[in-house]
N, C-alpha and C positions, 0 to 999 in steps of 0.2 A: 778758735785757735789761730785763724791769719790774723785775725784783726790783733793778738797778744804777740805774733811774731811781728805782726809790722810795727807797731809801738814800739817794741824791744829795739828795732834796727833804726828806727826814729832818733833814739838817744843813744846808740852808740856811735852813728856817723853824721848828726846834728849839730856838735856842739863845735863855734865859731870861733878859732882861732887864727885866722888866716886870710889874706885878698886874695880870693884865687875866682877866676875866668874857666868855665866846663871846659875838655877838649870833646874826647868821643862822645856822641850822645847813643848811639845803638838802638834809634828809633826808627825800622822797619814802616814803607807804605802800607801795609797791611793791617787792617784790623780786626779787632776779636771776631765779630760777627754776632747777628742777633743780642738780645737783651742782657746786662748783668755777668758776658761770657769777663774772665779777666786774667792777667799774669805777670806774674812778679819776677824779676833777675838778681841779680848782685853782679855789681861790675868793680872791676879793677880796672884802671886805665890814668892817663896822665892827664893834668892840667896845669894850668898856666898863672903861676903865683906870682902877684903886682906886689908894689911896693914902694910907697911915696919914697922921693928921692929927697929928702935931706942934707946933702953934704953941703951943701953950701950958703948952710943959712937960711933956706927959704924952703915954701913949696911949690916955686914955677919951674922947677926943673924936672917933670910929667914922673914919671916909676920907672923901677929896674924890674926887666923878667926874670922869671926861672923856671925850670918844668920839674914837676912833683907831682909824684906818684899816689894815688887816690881811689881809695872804693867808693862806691856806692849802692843806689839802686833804682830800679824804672818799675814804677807800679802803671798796669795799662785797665781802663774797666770798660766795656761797651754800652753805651747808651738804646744804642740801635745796631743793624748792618752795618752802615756805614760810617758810623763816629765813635769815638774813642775818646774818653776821658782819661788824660794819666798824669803823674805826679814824678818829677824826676828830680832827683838828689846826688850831688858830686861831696861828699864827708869836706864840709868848712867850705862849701861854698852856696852859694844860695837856691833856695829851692823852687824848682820849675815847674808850675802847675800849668797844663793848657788844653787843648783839644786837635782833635783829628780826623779831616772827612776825606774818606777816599773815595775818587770817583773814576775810576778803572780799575777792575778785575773785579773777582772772590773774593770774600774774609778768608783770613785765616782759617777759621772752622769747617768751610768748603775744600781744604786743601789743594785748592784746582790749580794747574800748571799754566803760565801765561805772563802777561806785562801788569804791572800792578803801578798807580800813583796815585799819590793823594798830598793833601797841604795840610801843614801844623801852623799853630800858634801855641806862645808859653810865653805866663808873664810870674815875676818872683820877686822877692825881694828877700834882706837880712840882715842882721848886725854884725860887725866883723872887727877885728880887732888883731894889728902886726902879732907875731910869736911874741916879743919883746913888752906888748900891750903899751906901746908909745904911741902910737895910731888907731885913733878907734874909728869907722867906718859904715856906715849907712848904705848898702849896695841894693840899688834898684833895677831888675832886668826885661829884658822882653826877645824874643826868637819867632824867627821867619822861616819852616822849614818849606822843602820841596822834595818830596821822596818818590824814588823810582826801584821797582826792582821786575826782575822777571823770574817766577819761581818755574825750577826746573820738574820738581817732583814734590810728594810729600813729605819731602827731607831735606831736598837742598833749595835753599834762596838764596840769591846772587841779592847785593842792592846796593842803592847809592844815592845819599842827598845833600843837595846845597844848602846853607842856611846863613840866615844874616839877622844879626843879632848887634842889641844894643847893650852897652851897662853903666849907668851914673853912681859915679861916688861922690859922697861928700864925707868928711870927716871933721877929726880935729886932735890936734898934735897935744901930747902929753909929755913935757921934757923940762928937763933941770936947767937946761937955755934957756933964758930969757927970749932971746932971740928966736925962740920956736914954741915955745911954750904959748899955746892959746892959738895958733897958727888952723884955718881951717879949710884946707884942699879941697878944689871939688873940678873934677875930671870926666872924661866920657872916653870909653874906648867901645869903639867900632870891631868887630869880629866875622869876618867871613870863613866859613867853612867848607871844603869839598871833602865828603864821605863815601871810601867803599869797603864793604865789607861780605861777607855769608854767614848765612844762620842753618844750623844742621839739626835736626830736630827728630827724636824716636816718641811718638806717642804724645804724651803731656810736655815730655822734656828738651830744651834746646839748650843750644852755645851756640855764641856771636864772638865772631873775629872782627876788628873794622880798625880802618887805617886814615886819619883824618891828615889833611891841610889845609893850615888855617893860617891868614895873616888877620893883625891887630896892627889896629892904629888907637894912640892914648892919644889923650889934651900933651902937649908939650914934651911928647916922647915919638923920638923915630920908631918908624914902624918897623913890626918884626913879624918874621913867618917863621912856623914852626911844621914840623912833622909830629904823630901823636897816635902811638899802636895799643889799642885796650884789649879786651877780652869780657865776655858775661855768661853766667849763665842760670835757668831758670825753671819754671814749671806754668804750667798752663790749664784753667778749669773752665 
């Protein structure tokens, strides 16, 4: 039955119309605990839509941002105690498979109250393609986390983490210009992140609040920083 829900959720927030940059990620220091423990969320939250800049003929003039509004979801599995396999998806943007060893506190499954970190990694990639499908897009990524939290109880966790992230695009222009037609961009924007949020949690079942700030730097685009408030929620076996 998860494996028929998660397929289902696969093709309805998979399919690539769009350049877009994750904002919230809602990935907790904490891991499942012990062997095969695992949990699934669904998030709503914002991220960060790019968009080769065209006006003027060319493609060295870097992307225009925008912030749009975006579900998704955070599948997490446990290998062991202390590592975590999970798989994360922002709906059109690329998908983020990585791993997680924490080496301070409890697993989650211990519910023990105390200072919790531990370091991620996720690497992804996807085909993407403007709304307009004049740009089509080749997006390769990779994430640097660092996660802190200190859980207060078996319900409330505080947490917060830094991350730094890569994303290479390359594409190529589809347009009734001559002058742009066959044109093929390829940029790198840089992404740092500071994340706080709490997970409130009765039994199987939680919600996360998280509030990110994040500035980006493109190839041949002023940098921008943005603020970025999501929300998830989920179940736990």
């Amino acid at each position: 039955m998860r494996i028929i829900l998660l397929i289902c959720l696969f093709f309805q927030v998979s399919c690539a119309t769009k350049y877009l940059v994750p904002g919230n990620r809602f990935i907790t220091p904490e891991t499942q605990g012990g062997a095969f423990r695992g949990q699934v969320e669904f998030q709503q939250t914002k991220a960060n839509q790019l968009t080769v800049n065209t006006s003027n003929g060319t493609v060295d003039e870097g992307v225009n941002y925008s912030s749009i509004s975006r579900s998704g979801f955070l599948l997490s599995n446990s290998l062991f105690e202390q590592f975590d396999l999970f798989w994360s998806h922002i709906g059109s943007a690329n998908s983020m498979v990585g791993g997680k060893f924490q080496f301070i506190g409890a697993p989650r499954t211990a519910a023990g109250a105390g200072h919790k970190m531990s370091l991620a990694v996720a690497f992804g990639g996807n085909e993407h393609e403007t709304e307009d499908e004049t740009v089509e897009f080749n997006l390769q990524g990779k994430e640097y986390l660092l996660l802190y939290g200190y859980r207060l109880n078996a319900n409330v966790f505080p947490y917060a983490s830094f991350s730094y992230a890569t994303y290479n695009f390359s594409g190529e222009v589809h347009s009734s210009d001559p002058t742009l037609n066959g044109l093929e961009p390829e940029m790198e924007t840089t992404v740092k992140s500071l994340s706080g949020g709490v997970e409130l949690s009765m039994d199987a079942f939680f919600a996360k609040f998280e509030t990110t700030y994040q500035q980006l730097a493109t190839s041949d685009t002023k940098d921008k920083s943005v603020f970025l408030f999501g929300y998830s929620f989920g179940i736990s076996w």
